[in-house]
C-alpha positions as a printed NumPy array, in Angstrom:
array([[  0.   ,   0.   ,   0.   ],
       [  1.661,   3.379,  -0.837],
       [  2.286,   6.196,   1.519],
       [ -0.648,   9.138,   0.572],
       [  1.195,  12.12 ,   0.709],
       [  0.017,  15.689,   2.392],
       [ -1.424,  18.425,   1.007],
       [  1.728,  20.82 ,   1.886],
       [  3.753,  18.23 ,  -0.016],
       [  2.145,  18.612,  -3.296],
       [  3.423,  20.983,  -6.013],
       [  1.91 ,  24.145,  -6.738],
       [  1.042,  26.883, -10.012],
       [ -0.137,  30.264, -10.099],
       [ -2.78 ,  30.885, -11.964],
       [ -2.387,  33.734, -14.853],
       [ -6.254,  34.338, -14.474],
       [ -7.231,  34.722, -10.904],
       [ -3.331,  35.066,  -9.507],
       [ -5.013,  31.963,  -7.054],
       [ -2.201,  29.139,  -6.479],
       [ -3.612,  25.477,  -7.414],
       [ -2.126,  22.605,  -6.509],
       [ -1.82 ,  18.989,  -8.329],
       [ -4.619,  16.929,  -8.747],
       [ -4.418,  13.033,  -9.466],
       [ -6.319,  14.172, -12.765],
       [ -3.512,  15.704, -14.064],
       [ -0.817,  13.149, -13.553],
       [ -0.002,  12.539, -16.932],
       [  0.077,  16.094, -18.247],
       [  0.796,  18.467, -14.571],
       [  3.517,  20.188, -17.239],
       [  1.005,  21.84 , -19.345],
       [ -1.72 ,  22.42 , -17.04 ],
       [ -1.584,  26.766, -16.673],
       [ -5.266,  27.238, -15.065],
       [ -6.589,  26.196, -11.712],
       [-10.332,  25.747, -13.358],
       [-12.405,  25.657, -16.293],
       [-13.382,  29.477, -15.769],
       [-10.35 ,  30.301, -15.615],
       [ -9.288,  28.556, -18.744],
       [-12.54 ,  30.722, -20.959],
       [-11.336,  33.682, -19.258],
       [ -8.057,  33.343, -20.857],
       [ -8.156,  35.633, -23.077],
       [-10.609,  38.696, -21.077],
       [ -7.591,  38.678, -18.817],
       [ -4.881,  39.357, -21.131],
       [ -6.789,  42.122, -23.147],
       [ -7.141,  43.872, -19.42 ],
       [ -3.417,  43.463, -18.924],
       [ -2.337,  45.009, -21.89 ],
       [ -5.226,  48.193, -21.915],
       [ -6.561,  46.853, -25.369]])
């Protein structure tokens, strides 16, 4: 049986969106290196934030 690990141990992303830090989810095992949003939301909101960054 394998050791669960804690929350504190898990790694950790900002998210470009919301600025929120999300941490790793079993879900995203296979593919934590391209994960850049902590939700769906986030993800459609892409690009709302990025034109509100750069004043267009």
């Amino acid at each position: 049986m394998a050791r669960t690990r804690s929350k504190s141990d898990l790694p950790s992303k900002l998210c470009p969106v919301c600025q929120r830090p999300f941490t790793w989810r079993k879900k995203w095992e296979d593919c934590w290196d391209e994960v850049k949003y902590c939700s769906e939301r986030c993800r459609r909101r892409r690009n709302t934030a990025n034109s509100e960054k750069h004043g267009d």
